[in-house]
C-alpha positions, 0 to 999 in steps of 0.5 A: 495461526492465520493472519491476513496478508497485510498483517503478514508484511507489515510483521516481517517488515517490523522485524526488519527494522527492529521495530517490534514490541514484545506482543508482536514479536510472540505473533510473528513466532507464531506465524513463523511457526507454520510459515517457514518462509517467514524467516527465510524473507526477514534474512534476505530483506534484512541483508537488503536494507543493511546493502542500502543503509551503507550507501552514502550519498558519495559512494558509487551504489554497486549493483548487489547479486540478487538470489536466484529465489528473490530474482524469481519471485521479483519476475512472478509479481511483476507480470501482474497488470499495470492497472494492478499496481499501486506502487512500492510502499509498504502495507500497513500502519506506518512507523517511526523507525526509519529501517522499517520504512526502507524494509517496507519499500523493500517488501513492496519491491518484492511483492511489485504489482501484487498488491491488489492480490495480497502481499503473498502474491511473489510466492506464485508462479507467473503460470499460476497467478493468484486470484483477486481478493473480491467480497462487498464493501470492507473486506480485508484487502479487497479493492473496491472501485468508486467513482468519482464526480468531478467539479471540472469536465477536464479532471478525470479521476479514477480509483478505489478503496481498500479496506484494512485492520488499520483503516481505509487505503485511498488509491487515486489516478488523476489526469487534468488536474493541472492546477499546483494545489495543494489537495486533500482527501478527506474520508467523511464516516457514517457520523459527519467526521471528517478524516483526513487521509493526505495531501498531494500537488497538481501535475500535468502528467499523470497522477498516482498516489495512495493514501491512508486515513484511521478509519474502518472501510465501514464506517466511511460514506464519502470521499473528497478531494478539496482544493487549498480553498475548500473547494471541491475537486471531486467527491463520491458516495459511497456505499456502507452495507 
């Protein structure tokens, strides 16, 4: 059975958290069935958020041995471009349990800078990294460069879109965007309707941030940036074909 990386993560951080229903758990036995790596990953990360989950905010945080596999497969995602990486946060729909959500964080550790080239990208050697995931507009974990027009000559916004099973991931680098806000990015899809897809503040240094909205990359056709207001910061069109 084959599943694509995004999926793969979010099971195996599911199961971290003890957080999968009855369907998933018979999908992940199956992937673990011809995946032997699978298991192996829930133990560890499980051992990992057990290590966090008993630090509490007065005891001193003890540096735990790192397994000489988990240490290697950190330094292989790790060499991937700075461009490359869009942070620690776990891939996939978010969920209520908060062991998920320490799993997930533990997972984007492991997989580091990887993220543009699948969650799976550790499992490669530094001397062999993995090819990126390229294909038009709405392939499965692709990213997709856009650009941006901007309201104000100082703003300079870059960024792009990757498409999911669960909607459209939002990555955003933004720089003059000085103003406190709050911002919104909403995604406009082929019908007018507007999702929205999250908020964050203004910043005099740079800044990074991915988003999430509950739409499929093909059915989107614009995205905002909007002030407080409703004034337009930056939008862009985009293409569906």
């Amino acid at each position: 059975m084959s599943a694509s990386h995004d999926r793969r993560a979010e099971l195996i951080a599911a199961a971290v958290g003890d957080d999968l229903d009855d369907a998933e758990t018979s999908e992940l036995r199956e992937l673990a069935a011809a995946d032997l790596t699978i298991d192996t990953e829930i133990a560890e990360l499980r051992a990992m958020t057990d290590i966090l989950g008993r630090r509490g905010p007065t005891e001193p945080w003890l540096e735990p041995p790192t397994a000489p596999e988990l240490r290697e497969r950190i330094l292989a995602a790790t060499v991937n471009t700075e461009r490359q990486r869009f942070g620690t946060q776990r891939f996939g729909m978010q969920r209520r349990s908060a062991g998920v959500a320490a799993a997930a964080a533990i997972v984007g550790l492991v997989v580091g800078s990887g993220a543009v080239l699948g969650v799976d990208a550790y499992h490669q050697q530094p001397e062999n990294p993995p090819a990126a995931i390229t294909g038009p507009p709405g392939t499965l974990g692709a990213y997709e460069e856009i650009a941006f027009t901007t309201s104000t000559p100082s703003v300079d916004i870059e960024g792009g879109l990757v498409a999911h099973t669960w909607g459209t991931e939002t990555v955003l680098e933004m720089d003059g965007v000085s103003d406190r806000g709050p911002y919104e990015v909403v995604l406009v899809d082929r019908s007018g309707v507007e999702r929205p897809s999250g908020t964050f503040l203004g910043s005099d240094v740079t800044i990074e941030c991915r988003m999430n909205a509950a739409v499929l990359r093909q059915d989107v056709t614009e995205i905002e940036i909007r002030g407080s207001d409703g004034s337009v910061l930056a939008s862009a069109q985009l293409p569906t074909d």
